[in-house]
C-alpha positions in Angstrom: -8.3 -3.4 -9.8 -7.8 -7.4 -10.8 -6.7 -8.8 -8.0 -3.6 -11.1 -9.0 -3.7 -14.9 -8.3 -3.5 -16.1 -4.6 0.9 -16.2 -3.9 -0.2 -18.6 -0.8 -2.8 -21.9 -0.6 -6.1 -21.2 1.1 -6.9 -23.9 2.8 -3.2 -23.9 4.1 -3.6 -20.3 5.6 -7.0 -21.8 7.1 -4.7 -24.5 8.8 -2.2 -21.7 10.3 -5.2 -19.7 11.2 -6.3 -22.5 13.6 -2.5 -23.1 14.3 -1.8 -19.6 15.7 -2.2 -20.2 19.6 0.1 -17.9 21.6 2.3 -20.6 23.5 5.7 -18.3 23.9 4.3 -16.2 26.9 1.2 -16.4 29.3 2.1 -12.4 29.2 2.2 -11.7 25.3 -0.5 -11.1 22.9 0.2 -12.9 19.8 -0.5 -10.3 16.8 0.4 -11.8 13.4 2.2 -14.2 11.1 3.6 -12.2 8.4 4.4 -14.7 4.8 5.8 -13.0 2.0 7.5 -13.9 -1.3 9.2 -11.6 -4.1 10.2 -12.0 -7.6 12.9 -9.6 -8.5 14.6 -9.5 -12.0 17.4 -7.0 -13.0 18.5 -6.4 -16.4 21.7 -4.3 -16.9 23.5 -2.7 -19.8 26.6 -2.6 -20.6 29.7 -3.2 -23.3 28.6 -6.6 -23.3 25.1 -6.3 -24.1 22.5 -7.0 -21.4 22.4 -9.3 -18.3 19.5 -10.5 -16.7 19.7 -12.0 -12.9 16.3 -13.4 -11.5 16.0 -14.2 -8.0 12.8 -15.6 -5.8 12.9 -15.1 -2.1 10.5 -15.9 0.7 10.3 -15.1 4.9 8.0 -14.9 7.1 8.0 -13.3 10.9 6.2 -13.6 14.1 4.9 -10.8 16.3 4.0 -10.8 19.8 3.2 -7.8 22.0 3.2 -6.9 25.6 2.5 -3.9 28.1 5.6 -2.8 27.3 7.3 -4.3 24.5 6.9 -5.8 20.8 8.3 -9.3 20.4 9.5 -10.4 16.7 10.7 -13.2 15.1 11.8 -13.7 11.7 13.1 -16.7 9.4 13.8 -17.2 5.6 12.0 -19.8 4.1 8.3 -21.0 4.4 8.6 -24.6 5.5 6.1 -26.0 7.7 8.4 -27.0 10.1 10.0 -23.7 9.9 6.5 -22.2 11.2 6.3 -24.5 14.0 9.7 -23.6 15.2 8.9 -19.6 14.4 5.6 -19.9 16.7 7.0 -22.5 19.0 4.0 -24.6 18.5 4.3 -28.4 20.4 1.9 -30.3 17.6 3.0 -31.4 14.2 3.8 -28.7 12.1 0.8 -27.4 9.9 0.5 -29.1 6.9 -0.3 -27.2 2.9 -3.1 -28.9 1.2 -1.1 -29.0 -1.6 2.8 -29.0 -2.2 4.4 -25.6 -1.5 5.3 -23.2 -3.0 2.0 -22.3 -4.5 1.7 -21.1 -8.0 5.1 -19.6 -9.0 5.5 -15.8 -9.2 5.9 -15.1 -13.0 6.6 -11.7 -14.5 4.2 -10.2 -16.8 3.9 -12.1 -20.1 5.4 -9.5 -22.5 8.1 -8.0 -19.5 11.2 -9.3 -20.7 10.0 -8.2 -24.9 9.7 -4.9 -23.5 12.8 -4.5 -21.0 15.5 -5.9 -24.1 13.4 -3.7 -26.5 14.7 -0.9 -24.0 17.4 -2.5 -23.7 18.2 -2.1 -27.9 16.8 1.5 -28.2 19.6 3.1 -25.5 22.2 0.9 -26.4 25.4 3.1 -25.0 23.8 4.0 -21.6 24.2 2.7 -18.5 20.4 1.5 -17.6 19.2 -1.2 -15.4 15.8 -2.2 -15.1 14.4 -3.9 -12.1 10.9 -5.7 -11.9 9.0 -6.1 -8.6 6.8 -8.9 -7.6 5.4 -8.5 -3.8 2.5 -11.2 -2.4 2.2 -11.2 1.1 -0.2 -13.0 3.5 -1.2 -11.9 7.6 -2.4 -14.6 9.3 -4.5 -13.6 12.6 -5.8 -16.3 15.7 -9.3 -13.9 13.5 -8.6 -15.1 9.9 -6.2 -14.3 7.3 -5.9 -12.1 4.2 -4.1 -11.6 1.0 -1.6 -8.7 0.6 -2.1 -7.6 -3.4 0.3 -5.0 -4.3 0.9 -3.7 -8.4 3.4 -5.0 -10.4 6.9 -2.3 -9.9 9.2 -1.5 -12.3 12.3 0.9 -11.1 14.3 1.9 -13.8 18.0 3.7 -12.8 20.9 5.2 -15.2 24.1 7.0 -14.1 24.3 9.0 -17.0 24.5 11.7 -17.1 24.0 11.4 -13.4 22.8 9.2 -11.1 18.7 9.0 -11.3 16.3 6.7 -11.2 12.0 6.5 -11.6 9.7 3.9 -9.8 5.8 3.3 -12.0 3.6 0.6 -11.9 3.9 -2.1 -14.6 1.7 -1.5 -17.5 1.3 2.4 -17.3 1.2 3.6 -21.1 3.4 7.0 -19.9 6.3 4.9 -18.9 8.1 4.9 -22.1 7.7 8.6 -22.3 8.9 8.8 -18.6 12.0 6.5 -19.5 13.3 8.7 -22.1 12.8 11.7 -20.2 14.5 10.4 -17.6 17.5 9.7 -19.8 17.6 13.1 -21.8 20.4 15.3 -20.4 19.5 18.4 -18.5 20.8 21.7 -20.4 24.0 22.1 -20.7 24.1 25.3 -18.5 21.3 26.7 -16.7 20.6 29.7 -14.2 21.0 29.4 -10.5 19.8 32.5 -8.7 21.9 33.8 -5.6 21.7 32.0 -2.3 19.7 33.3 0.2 17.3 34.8 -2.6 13.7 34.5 -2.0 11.0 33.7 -4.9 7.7 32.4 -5.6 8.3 28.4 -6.8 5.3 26.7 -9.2 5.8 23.6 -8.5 4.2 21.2 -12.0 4.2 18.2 -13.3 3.5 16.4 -10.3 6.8 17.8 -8.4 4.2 18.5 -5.7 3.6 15.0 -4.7 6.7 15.3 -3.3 6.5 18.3 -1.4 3.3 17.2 0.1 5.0 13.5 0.7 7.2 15.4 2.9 5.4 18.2 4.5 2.2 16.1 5.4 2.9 12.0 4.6 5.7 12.2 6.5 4.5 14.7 9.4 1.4 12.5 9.8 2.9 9.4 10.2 2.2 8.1 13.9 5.5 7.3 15.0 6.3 11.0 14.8 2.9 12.2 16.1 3.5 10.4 19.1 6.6 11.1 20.1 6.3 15.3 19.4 8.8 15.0 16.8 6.4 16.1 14.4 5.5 20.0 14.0 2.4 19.2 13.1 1.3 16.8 16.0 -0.1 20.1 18.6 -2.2 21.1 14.9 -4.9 18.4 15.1 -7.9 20.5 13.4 -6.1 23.4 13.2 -6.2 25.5 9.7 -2.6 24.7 8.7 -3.0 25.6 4.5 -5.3 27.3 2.0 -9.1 26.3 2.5 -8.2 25.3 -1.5 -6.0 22.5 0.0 -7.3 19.0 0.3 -4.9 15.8 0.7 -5.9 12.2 1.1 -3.4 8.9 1.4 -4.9 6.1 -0.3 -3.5 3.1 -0.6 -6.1 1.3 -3.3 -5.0 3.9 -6.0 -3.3 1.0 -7.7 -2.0 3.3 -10.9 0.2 4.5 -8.0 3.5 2.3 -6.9 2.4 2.9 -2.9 -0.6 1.0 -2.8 -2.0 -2.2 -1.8 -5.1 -4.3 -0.8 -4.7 -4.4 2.9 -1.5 -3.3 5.0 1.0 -6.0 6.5 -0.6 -6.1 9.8 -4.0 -7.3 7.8 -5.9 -4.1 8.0 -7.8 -3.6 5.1 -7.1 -0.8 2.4 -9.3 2.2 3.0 -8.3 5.9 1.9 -7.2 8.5 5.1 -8.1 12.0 4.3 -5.4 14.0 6.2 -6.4 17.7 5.3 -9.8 19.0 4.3 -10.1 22.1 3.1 -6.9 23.2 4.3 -7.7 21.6 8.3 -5.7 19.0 9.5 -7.9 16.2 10.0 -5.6 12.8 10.0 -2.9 10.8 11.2 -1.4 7.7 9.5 -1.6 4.6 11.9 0.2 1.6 12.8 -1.9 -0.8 15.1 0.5 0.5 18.0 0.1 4.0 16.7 -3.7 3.7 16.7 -4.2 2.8 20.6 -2.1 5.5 20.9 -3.3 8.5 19.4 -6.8 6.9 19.3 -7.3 6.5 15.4 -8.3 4.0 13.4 -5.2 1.7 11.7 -4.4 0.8 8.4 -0.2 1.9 8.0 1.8 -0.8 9.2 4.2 -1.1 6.7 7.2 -3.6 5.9 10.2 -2.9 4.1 10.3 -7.6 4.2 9.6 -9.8 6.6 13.2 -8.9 8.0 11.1 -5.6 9.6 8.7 -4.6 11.7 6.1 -3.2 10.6 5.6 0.8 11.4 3.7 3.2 10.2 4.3 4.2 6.8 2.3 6.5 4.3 1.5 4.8 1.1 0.0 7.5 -1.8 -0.4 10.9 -1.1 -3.4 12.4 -3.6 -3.6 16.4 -3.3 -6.8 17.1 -5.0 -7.1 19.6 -8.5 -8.3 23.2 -8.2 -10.3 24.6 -10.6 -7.1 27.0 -12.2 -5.7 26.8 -15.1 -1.9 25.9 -14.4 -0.7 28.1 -17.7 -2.6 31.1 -16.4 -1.3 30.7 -13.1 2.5 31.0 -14.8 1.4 34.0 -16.9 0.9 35.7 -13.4 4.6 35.3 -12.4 6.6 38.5 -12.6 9.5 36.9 -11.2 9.8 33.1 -9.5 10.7 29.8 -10.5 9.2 27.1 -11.9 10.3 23.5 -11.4 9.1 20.4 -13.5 11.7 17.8 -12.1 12.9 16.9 -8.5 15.6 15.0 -7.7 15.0 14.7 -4.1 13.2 15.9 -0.9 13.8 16.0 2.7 13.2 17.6 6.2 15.9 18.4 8.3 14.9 17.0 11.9 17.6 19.1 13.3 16.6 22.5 12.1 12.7 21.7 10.7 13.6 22.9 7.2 12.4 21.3 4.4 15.4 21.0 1.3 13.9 20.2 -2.4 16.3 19.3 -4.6 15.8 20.8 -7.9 16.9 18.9 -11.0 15.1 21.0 -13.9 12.9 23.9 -14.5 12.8 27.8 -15.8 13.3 31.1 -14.3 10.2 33.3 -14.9 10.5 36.8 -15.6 6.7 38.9 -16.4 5.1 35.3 -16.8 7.6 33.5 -19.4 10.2 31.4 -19.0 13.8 32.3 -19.5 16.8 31.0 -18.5 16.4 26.9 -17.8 18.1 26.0 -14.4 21.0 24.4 -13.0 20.9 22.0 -9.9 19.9 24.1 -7.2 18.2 23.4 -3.9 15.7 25.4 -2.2 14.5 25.3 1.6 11.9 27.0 3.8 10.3 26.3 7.4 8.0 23.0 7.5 4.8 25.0 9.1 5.8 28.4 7.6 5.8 26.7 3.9 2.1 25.4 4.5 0.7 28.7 5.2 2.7 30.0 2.0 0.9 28.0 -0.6 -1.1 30.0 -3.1 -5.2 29.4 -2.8 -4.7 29.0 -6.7 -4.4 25.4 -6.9 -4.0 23.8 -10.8 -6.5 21.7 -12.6 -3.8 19.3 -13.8 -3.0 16.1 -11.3 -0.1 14.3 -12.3 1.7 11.2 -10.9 5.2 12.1 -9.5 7.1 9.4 -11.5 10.5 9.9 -10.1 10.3 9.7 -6.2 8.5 7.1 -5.3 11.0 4.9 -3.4 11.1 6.2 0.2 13.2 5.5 2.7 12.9 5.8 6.6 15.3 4.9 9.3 17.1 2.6 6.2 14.0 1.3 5.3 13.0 1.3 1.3 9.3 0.9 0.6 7.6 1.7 -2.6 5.4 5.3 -2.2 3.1 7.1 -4.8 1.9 10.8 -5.2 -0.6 12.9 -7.6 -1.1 16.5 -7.0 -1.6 19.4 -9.2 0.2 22.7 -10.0 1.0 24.3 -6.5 2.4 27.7 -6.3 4.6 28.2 -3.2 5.6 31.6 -2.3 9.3 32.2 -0.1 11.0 29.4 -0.6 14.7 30.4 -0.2 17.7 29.2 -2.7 20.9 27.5 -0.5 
């Protein structure tokens, strides 16, 4: 990874480094000054040809902890005497070394070529195209460091329907991805019965998503803690095939989830959450972490607006050794899906519900029929223990769910995983 230039002065994060002095409380534990600033630019189609809207915002927040509670504060802007008031510091305010802001946020040098040349080649369909520029700084009473992130682009159309991909800037797939992403499904397709239950192969990196749910989610310490998770009594339990490993790791910077250290100023390092099928990981918060005694490394912001909580960032399943094709030849009858529209777990009931936007039916290992919209569901444990040990030999990025949201929080999330064969899942 090239680490992008420095969004915030040096020697003026030294000066809030020796500035941060909790003064608020004689009880509270100051935690972290949280800077950020974005660069977002939207270009939209329409009758009219395109429009472009720029817009450059910056925030920080405060963060204070006690026994029994967190204390934030947060503020737009990133004045100096802003900072004094967020910290409620009784010097001068800390002064930049140099005139702020620091070096302006620019979008990549041939960004706006390439978004009108899309732009030009699906003139007639409603497209935007949105650019995301993230720098970040946590400042500690320990030190400071510098939040790198990749460069986003999320790229949404409402025809035919309403869908939408998240990559990373520069990624030579994402033309292909774009024009997949606007080519119509079939104009009719095969939905089997409800209730029916089939063997699914899930490809082309659909089971990023599935995993995202089943195990980034499930081992996220927010739910740990509090039981909700199914998973949380499973700690180095067998829970899937020995064939199953899964990892989050936040410094695969191909993916849109990842970044150089989290946004309470841990930094990056990879968590492996299963090993050969054995759950082995949770993903922590700093709060999380004295809990459930792990190390942290998850505290996530949606902005500065947030707190931050603990958040998966790219879930990587690793490859088998099978070939995916032969693995399809196999199929007398099941599904195979190569597009998801969506995924979620039912807190209520503990289902999972995939939304299926393309695939084939399989009948004596060739597909048939392509199929409609469907959705399928099965039991979050249950569906663990159904995965095939045949696991594909083909990783691929999941290029269209990337942008996850939690209690109304979006953040940016990646996944690579290979062919997984599921067996049970049921059609609503």
């Amino acid at each position: 990874m090239q680490a992008s230039p420095l969004a915030f002065d040096p020697a003026w994060l030294d000066m809030l480094v020796a500035a941060t002095v909790p003064t608020r409380s004689q009880t509270a534990r100051f935690e972290e000054l949280y800077l950020e600033r974005r660069l977002e630019i939207f270009l939209q189609t329409g009758p009219d040809g395109p429009r472009v809207r720029e817009t450059r915002i910056e925030g920080m927040a405060a963060r204070w902890t006690t026994r029994s509670r967190t204390i934030m504060a947060a503020r737009t802007g990133l004045s100096p005497e802003g900072i004094r008031e967020l910290l409620d510091l009784t010097g001068a305010a800390p002064r930049p070394a140099r005139t702020l802001p620091a070096p302006e946020l620019d979008p990549p040098r041939d960004w706006r070529t390439w978004a009108g040349e899309i732009a030009r080649t699906h003139t007639g369909v409603p497209l935007s195209l949105r650019l995301l520029v993230r720098r970040a700084a946590v400042v500690r009473p320990d030190g400071w460091c510098s939040i790198d992130a990749p460069v986003l682009v999320r790229v949404t159309t409402s025809w035919p329907e309403e869908r939408s991909l998240l990559a990373v800037w520069g990624r030579p797939e994402l033309p292909a991805w774009i024009a997949k992403l606007l080519t119509p499904p079939p104009g009719r397709g095969f939905s089997p019965r409800s209730g029916t239950r089939l063997p699914v192969l899930l490809s082309e990196g659909t089971a990023g998503a599935f995993m995202h749910e089943l195990i980034g989610h499930l081992t996220e310490a927010d739910l740990v803690a509090s039981g909700l998770s199914p998973l949380a009594a499973l700690d180095g339990a067998e829970i899937c095939p020995p064939s199953i490993s899964i990892a989050d790791d936040p410094r695969s910077f191909e993916l849109p989830g990842s970044f150089s250290c989290d946004d309470e100023g841990v930094p990056a390092r990879p968590v492996t959450l299963v090993q050969d099928g054995v759950l082995t990981g949770w993903l922590c918060d700093q709060g999380g972490a004295r809990l459930l005694r792990r190390p942290p490394g998850r505290g996530r912001r949606a902005s500065w607006t947030t707190p931050p909580v603990a958040r998966m960032s790219n879930i990587i399943v690793a490859p088998g050794s099978e070939d995916p094709e032969s693995i399809e030849r196999d199929l007398q009858h099941g599904l195979l899906v190569t597009s998801l529209g969506g995924a979620t777990i039912d807190a209520g009931s503990g289902q999972l519900v995939l939304h299926v936007e393309e695939g084939f039916e399989i009948r004596n290992g060739r597909r048939r029929r392509p199929l409609a919209p469907l959705h399928l569901t099965g039991p979050v444990v249950a569906l663990l223990t159904k995965i095939d040990p045949a696991v594909g030999n083909d990783p691929k990025p999941d290029w269209r769910l990337g942008w996850c949201i939690k209690n109304g929080h979006p953040i940016p999330t990646g996944s690579e995983a290979p062919s997984l064969l599921i067996h049970g899942l049921e059609v609503l």
